[in-house]
C-alpha positions as CSV (number, residue, x, y, z in Angstrom):
1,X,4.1,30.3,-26.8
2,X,1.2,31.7,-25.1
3,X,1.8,34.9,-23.2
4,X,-0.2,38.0,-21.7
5,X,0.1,41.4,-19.8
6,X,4.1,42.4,-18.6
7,X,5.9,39.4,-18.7
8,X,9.4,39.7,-18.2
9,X,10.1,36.1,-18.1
10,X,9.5,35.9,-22.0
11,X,12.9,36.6,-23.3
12,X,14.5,33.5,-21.6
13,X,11.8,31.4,-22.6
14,X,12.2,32.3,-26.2
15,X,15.8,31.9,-26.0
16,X,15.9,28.1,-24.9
17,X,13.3,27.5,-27.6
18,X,15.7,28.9,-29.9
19,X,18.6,26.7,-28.1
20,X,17.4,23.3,-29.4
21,X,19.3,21.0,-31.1
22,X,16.5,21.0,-33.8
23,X,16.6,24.0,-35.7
24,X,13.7,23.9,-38.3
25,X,10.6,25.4,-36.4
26,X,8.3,28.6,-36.2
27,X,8.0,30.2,-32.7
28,X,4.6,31.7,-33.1
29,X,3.9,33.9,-29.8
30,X,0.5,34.0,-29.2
31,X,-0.5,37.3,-27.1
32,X,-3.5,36.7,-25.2
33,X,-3.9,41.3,-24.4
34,X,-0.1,41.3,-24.1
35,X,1.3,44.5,-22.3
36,X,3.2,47.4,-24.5
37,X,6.0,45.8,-22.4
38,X,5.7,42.3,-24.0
39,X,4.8,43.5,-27.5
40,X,8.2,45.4,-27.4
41,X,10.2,42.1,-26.4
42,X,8.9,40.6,-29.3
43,X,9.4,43.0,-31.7
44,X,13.1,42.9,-30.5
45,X,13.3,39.1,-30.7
46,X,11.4,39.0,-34.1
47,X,14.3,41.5,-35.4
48,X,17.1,39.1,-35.0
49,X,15.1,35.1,-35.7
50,X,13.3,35.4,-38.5
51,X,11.5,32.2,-36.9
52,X,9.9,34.3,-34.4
53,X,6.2,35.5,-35.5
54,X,4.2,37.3,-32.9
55,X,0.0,36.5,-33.0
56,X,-1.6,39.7,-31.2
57,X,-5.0,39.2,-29.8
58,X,-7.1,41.0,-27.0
59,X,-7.3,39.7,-24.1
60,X,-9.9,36.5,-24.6
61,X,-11.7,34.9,-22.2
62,X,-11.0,32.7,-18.7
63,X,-6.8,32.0,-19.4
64,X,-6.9,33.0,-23.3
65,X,-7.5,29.5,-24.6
66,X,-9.2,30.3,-27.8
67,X,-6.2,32.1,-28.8
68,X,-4.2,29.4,-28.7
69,X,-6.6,27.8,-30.7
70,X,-6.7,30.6,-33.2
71,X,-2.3,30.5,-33.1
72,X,-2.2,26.6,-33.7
73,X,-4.9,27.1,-36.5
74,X,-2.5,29.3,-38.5
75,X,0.8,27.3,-37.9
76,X,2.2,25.5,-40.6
77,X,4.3,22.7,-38.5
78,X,3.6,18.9,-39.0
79,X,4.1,19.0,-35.2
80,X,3.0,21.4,-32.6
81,X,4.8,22.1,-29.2
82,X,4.0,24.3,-26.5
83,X,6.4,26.6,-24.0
84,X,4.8,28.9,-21.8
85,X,6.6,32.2,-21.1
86,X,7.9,31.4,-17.5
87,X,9.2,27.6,-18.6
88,X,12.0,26.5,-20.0
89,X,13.6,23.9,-22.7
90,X,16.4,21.8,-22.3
91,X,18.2,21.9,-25.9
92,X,17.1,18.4,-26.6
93,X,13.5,18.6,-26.1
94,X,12.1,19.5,-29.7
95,X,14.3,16.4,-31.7
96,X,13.3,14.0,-28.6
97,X,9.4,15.0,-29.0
98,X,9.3,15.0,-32.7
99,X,10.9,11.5,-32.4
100,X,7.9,10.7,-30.5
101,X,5.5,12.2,-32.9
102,X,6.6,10.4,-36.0
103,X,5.1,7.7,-34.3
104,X,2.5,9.1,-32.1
105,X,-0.4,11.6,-32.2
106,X,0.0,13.1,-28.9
107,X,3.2,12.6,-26.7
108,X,4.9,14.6,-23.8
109,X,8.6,14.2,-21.9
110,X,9.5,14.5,-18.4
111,X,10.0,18.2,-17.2
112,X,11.4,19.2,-14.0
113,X,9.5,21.2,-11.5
114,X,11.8,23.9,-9.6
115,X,9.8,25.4,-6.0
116,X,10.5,28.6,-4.7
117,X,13.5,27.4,-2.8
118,X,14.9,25.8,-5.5
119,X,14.1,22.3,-5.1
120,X,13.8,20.4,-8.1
121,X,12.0,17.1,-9.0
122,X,10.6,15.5,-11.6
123,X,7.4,12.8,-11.7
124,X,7.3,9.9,-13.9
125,X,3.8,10.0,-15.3
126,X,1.9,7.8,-18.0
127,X,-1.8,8.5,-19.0
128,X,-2.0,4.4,-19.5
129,X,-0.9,3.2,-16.0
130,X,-3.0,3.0,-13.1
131,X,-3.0,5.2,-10.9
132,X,-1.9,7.7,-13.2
133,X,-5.0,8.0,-15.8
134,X,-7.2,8.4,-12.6
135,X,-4.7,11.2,-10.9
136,X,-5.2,13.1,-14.5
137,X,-8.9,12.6,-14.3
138,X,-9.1,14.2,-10.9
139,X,-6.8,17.5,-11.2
140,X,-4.4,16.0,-8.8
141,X,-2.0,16.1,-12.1
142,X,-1.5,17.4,-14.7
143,X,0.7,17.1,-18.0
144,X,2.2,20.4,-18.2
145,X,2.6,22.5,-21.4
146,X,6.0,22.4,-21.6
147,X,6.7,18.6,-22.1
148,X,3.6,18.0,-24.3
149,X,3.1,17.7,-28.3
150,X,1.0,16.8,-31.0
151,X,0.5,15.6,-34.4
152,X,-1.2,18.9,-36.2
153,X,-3.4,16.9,-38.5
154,X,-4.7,15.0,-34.9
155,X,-5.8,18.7,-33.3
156,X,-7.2,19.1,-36.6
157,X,-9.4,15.5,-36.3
158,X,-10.4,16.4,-32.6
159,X,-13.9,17.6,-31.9
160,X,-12.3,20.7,-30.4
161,X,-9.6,22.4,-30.3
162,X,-8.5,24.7,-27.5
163,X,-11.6,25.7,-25.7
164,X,-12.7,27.4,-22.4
165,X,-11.4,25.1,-19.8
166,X,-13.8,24.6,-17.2
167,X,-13.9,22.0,-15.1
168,X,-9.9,21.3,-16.1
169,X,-7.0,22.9,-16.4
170,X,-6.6,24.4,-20.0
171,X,-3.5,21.6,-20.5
172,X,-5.5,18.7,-19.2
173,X,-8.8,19.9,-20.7
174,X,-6.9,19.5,-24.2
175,X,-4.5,16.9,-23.2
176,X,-7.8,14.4,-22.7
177,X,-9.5,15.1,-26.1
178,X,-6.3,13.1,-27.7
179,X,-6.7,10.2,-24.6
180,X,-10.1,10.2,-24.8
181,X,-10.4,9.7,-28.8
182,X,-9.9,5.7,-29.3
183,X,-8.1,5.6,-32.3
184,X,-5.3,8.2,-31.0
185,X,-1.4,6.9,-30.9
186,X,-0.3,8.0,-27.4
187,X,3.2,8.0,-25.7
188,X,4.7,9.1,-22.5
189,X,8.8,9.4,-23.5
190,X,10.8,9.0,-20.2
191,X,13.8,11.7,-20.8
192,X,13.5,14.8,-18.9
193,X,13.8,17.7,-21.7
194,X,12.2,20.7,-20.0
195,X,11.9,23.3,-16.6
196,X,8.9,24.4,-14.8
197,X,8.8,27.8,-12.8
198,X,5.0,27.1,-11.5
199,X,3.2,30.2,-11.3
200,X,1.1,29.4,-8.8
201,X,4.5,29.0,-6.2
202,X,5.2,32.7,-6.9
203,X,2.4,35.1,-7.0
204,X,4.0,36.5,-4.3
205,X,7.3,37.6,-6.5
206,X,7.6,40.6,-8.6
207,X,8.2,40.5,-12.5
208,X,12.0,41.1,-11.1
209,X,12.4,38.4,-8.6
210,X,11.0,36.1,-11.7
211,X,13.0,37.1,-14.2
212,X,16.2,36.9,-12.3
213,X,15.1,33.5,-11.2
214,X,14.5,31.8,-14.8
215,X,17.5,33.7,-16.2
216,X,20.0,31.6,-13.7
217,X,18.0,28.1,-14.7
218,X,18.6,29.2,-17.9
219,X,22.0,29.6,-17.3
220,X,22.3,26.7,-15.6
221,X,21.1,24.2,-18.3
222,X,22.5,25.9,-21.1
223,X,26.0,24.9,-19.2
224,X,26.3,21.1,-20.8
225,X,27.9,20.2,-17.7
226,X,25.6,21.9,-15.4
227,X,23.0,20.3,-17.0
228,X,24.3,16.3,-16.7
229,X,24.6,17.3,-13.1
230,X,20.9,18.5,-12.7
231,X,19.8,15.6,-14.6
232,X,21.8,12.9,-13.5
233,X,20.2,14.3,-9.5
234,X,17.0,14.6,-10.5
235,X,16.8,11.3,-12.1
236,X,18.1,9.7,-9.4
237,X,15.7,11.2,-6.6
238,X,12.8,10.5,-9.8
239,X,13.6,6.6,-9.9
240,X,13.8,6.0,-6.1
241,X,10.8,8.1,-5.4
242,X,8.9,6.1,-8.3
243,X,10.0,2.9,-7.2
244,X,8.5,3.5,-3.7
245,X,5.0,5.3,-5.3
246,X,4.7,1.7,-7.8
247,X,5.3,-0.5,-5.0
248,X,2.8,0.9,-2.8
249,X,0.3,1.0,-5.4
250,X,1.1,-3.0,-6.3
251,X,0.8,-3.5,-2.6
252,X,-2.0,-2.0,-2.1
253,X,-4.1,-3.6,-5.3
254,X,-2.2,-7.2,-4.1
255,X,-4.4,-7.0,-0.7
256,X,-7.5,-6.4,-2.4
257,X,-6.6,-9.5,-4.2
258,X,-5.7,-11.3,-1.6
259,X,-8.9,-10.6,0.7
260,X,-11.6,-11.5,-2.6
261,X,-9.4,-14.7,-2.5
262,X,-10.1,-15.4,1.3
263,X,-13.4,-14.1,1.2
264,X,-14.2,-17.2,-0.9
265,X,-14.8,-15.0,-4.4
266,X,-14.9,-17.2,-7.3
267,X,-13.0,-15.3,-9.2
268,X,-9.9,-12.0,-8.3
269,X,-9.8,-8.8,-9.7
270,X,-7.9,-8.1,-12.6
271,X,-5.7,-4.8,-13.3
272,X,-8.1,-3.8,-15.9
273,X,-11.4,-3.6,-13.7
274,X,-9.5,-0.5,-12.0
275,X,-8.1,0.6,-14.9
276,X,-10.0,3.8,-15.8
277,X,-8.8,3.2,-20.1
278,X,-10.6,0.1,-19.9
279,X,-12.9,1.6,-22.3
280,X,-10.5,2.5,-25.1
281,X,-9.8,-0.9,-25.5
282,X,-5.9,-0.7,-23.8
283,X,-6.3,-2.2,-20.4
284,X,-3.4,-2.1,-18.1
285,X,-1.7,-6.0,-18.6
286,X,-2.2,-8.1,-15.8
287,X,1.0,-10.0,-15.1
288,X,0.8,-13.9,-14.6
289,X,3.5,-16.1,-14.1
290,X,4.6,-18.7,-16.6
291,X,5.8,-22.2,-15.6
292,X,9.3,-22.4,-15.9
293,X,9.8,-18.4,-15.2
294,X,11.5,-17.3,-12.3
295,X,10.4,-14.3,-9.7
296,X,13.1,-13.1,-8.3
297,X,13.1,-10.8,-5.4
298,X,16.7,-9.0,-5.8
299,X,17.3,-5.2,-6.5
300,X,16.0,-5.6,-10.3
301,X,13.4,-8.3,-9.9
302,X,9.9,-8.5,-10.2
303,X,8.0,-9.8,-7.0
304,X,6.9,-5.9,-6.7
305,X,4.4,-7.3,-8.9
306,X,3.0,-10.1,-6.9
307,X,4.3,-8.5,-3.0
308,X,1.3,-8.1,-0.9
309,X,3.1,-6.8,2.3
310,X,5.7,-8.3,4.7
311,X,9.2,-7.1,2.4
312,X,11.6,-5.5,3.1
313,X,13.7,-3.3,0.4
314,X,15.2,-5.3,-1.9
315,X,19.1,-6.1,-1.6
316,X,21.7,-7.7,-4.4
317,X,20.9,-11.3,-3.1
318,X,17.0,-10.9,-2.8
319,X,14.8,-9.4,0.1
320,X,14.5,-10.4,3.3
321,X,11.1,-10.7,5.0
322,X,10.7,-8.3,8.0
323,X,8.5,-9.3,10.5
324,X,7.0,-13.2,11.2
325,X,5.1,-13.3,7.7
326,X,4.9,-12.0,3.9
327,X,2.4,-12.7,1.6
328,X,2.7,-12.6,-2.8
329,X,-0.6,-13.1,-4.9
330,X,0.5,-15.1,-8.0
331,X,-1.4,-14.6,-10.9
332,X,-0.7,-17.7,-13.4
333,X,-1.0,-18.3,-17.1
334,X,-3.1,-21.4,-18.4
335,X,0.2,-23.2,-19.8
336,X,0.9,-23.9,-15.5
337,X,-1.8,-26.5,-15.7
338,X,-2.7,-28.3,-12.3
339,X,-1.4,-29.7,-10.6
340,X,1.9,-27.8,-10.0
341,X,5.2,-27.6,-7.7
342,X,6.6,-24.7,-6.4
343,X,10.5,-23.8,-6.3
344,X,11.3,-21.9,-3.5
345,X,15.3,-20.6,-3.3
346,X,15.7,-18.9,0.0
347,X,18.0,-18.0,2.8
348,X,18.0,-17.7,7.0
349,X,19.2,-15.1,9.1
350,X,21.1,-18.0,11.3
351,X,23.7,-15.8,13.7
352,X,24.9,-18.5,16.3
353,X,24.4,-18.1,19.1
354,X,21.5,-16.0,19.1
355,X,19.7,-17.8,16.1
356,X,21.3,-20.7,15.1
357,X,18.3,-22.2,13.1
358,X,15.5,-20.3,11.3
359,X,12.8,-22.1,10.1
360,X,9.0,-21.1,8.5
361,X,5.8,-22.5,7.1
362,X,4.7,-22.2,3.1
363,X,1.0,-22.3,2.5
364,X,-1.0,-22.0,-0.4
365,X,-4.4,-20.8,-0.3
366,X,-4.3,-20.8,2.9
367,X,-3.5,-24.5,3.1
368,X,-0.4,-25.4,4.9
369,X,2.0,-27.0,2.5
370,X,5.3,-27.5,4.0
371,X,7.8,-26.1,6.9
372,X,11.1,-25.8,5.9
373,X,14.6,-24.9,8.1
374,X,17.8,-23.8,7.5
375,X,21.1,-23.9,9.9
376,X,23.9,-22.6,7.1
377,X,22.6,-19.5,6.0
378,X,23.5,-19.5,2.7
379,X,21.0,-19.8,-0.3
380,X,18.7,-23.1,-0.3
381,X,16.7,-24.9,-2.9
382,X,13.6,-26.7,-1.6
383,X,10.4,-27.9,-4.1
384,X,6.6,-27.5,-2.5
385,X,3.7,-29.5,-3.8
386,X,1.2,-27.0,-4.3
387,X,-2.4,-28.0,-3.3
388,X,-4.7,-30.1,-6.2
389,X,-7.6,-28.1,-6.4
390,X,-9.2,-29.9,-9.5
391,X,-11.9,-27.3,-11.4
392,X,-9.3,-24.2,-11.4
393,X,-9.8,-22.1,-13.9
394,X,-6.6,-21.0,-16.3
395,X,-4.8,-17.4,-15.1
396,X,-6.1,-17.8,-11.5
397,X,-3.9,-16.8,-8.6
398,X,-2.2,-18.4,-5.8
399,X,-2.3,-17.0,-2.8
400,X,1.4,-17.6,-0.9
401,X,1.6,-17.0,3.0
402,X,4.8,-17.3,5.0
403,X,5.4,-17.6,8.5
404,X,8.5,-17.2,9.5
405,X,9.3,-19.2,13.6
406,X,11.9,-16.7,14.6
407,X,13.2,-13.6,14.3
408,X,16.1,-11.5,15.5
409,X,16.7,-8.0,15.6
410,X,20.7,-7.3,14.9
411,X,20.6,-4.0,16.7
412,X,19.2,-5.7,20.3
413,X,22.4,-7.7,19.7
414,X,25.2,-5.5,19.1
415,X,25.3,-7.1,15.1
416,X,24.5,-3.8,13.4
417,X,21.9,-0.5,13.6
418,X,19.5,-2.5,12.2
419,X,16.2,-2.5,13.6
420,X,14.3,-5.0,11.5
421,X,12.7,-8.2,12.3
422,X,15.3,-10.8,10.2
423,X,14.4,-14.8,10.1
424,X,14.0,-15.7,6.6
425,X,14.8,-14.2,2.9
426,X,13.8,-15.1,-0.5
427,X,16.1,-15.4,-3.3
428,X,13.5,-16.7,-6.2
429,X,10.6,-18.5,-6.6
430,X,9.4,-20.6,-9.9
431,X,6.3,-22.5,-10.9
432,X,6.7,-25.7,-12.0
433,X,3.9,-28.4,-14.3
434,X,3.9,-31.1,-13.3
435,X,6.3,-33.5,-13.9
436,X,8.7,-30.4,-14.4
437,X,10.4,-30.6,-10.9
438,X,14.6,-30.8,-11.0
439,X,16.5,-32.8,-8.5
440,X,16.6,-30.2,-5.6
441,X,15.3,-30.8,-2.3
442,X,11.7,-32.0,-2.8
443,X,9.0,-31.2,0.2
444,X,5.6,-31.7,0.9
C-alpha cells in the first residue's frame, strides 16, 4: 500500500484489506515522505494487526515508484497485491486474485470506479482483446492498482521492477513489462472485487470531504447486502454497456472487411493483422463458421460476430433488420468446401392491411442469389445456392447482402411507439457442404 504526505483516507483502506476473506497476508505500507500525520496512523494500526509492517522512505522521485520497488523487494508473499490509500477492497478480492495467480503470472479483477457524484461503473477490460491492448497502449486506460497482482518470482524475472514512469502511468508502465514478456501467464478475471475513489476527480476536496466519502463506501460494501445491491447494479449497467462497445467494434472491423472484399482484394483482413499482441504469438481468434453450425441472431447469439450494419437489437426470437438492407461477413472454415448451400430461417413483419406481404433479395458476393417472400409471419425455412466460385481458398469469407422490398413503420400506423423500419427478421442462418441440404424449402 503505497502512501505519502497527510492522508486521511488510509485508515479505511487498511481496514478493507484487513476485511478479506483471505486472512494469511502481510500489509506492508510503503511511505513514499509520509506526513507525521500518516506515520501516526500506522503506528496505531500496526499496534492492533501484527500483519501490518510500515516501510518509511523519503520522499523519492516523480510518484515514489522506486519505493514500491524497494517495499515489494523485501516482501515475503508468493503473491503480491496492491491497494492504494484512497481505494478500497471488496472482502473477496485477495482469495479471487490468488486463485488467478496459482495459475497466472500477472492477473487483475474488475474494480468499480465511483465519480464525485457518486456514480458508479465498472469496465470490462482484457489486455488480449482488440481494442483493449491498443486503449492500454495509448493512456486512454489503464489497469488500476487496486484490481491488479502478480506472481513475486515473475517481478523478480522482469527486466525492471518498479521504475520512474515516464511516458505511462506508474500502473501501466509496470503492468506492460508482464504483457510485454512472451513467456508471461496472463489473465483478466471478470468479478468485480474492488472500489476506486480517482484522485484526479477530487483535487478539489479537502482531506475531510475524502475521508468522509471513502468511509461511507466502506460502509457500504462491508454491508453483505449493500454490497449484492451495488454489484448486482453495476454489473448490469457493465454487461449492457459492453455489449454495445463489442458490437460496435465488430461492426466496425466487419465493414473494413466487407469493402477489401468489394474492392476486389484477393484476400480479407484477419482479426490478428489489427491485433497489436500479434507479436507475442497470441493473436486475437478469428471466428469462421463451420458447416453444419448455426448463427443465430437472438438475445444470446452470435451474428455480432459476423454483423456488418443494418440490425437492430437483438430480441428472444432473433433480430429484425431496420432499414431496406443488412449486411454479415462470414468467415468460413476449410471443412465448408465449395460448393455450399445456405440455410436461411427468417421471419416478415406482415401486418394486413398495411403489409400483407414482405419479401427481400439474398446475394452473395454481391451476386444475386434468390428473392424470397413471406405472407404468414411466422418463422420460415428457405435453402440458397450459394455461388460456385471454383479456386476459393479455405477460411475465406462470404459476403451476405439483404434487401429487404418493404418496410413499415408501426408508429405511422397506430401499431406501437416504434419508430423503426420493420420488413424482414432473421432467426438463424447455417452453412451447408454440399450434398448436406435437408428437406426444407430449396431456392435458387
Amino acid at each position: 500500500m503505497p502512501t505519502h504526505g497527510d492522508r486521511p483516507t488510509l485508515p479505511f483502506a487498511v481496514r478493507s484489506a484487513l476485511a478479506q476473506t483471505e486472512s494469511d497476508f502481510e500489509l506492508i505500507i510503503s511511505g513514499d515522505g509520509a506526513a507525521d500525520s500518516t506515520r501516526e496512523i500506522v503506528r496505531e494500526l500496526a499496534a492492533v494487526d501484527d500483519r501490518i509492517r510500515f516501510n518509511e522512505f523519503p520522499k523519492g522521485e516523480q510518484r515514489g515508484e522506486l519505493n514500491r520497488g524497494r517495499s515489494v523487494a523485501s516482501s515475503h508473499g508468493k503473491f503480491v497485491a496492491y491497494l492504494p490509500d484512497d481505494d478500497l477492497w471488496m472482502p473477496q478480492h485477495l482469495a479471487v486474485l490468488g486463485d488467478a495467480l496459482e495459475e497466472a503470472d500477472f492477473a487483475h479483477t474488475m474494480g468499480i470506479s465511483v465519480a464525485r457524484d457518486g456514480t458508479a461503473i465498472v469496465d470490462v477490460f482484457d489486455a488480449l482483446v482488440f481494442p483493449d491492448a491498443t486503449a492500454l497502449r495509448t493512456n486512454s486506460f489503464a489497469i488500476r492498482n487496486c484490481v491488479a497482482g502478480h506472481r513475486r518470482d515473475a517481478y523478480d524475472a522482469l527486466p525492471h521492477g518498479w521504475r520512474l514512469s515516464a511516458p505511462y502511468s506508474p500502473d501501466t508502465w509496470m503492468w506492460l513489462q508482464f504483457l510485454d514478456e512472451p513467456a508471461i501467464r496472463y489473465r483478466s478475471v471478470k468479478r468485480i472485487t474492488a472500489l476506486g475513489l480517482p484522485i484526479e476527480l477530487r483535487t478539489t476536496m479537502s482531506g475531510e470531504e475524502r475521508a468522509g466519502e471513502i468511509r461511507a463506501w466502506l460502509e457500504r460494501i462491508s454491508d453483505a447486502a449493500r454490497r449484492e445491491e451495488l454489484l448486482a447494479r453495476v454489473t448490469a449497467e457493465m454487461l449492457e454497456r459492453d455489449h454495445r462497445a463489442s458490437r460496435r467494434v465488430r461492426e466496425r472491423f466487419n465493414a473494413t472487411r466487407l469493402r477489401a472484399l468489394r474492392d476486389g482484394h484477393g484476400s480479407t483482413p484477419g482479426f490478428a493483422v489489427l491485433d497489436p499482441w500479434l507479436e507475442r504469438g497470441r493473436p486475437l481468434p478469428d471466428p469462421v463458421v463451420h458447416a453444419g453450425e448455426r448463427v443465430s441472431f437472438d438475445r444470446f447469439g452470435d451474428y455480432r460476430l459476423y454483423a456488418v450494419d443494418g440490425f437492430s437489437e437483438p430480441e428472444g426470437w432473433g433480430c429484425w433488420i431496420d432499414g431496406a438492407r443488412a449486411d454479415l461477413v462470414l468467415p468460413f472454415a476449410a471443412d465448408c468446401g465449395p460448393p455450399l448451400s445456405l440455410q436461411l430461417v427468417f421471419r416478415g413483419m406482415v401486418v394486413s392491411p398495411m403489409q400483407p406481404v414482405v419479401s427481400f433479395d439474398v446475394f452473395v458476393n454481391d451476386r444475386f442469389c434468390a428473392t424470397l417472400t413471406t405472407q404468414s409471419g411466422a418463422d420460415e425455412t428457405a435453402i440458397i445456392e450459394l455461388p460456385n466460385e471454383p479456386g476459393r481458398r479455405p477460411s475465406e469469407v462470404l459476403a451476405i447482402r439483404i434487401e429487404v422490398h418493404t418496410a413499415l413503420r408501426p408508429s405511422e400506423h397506430g401499431l406501437s411507439p416504434d419508430t423503426r423500419r420493420l420488413g424482414a427478421g432473421l432467426v438463424s442462418l447455417m452453412l451447408l457442404a454440399n450434398g448436406a441440404a435437408d428437406q426444407s424449402t430449396r431456392t435458387s
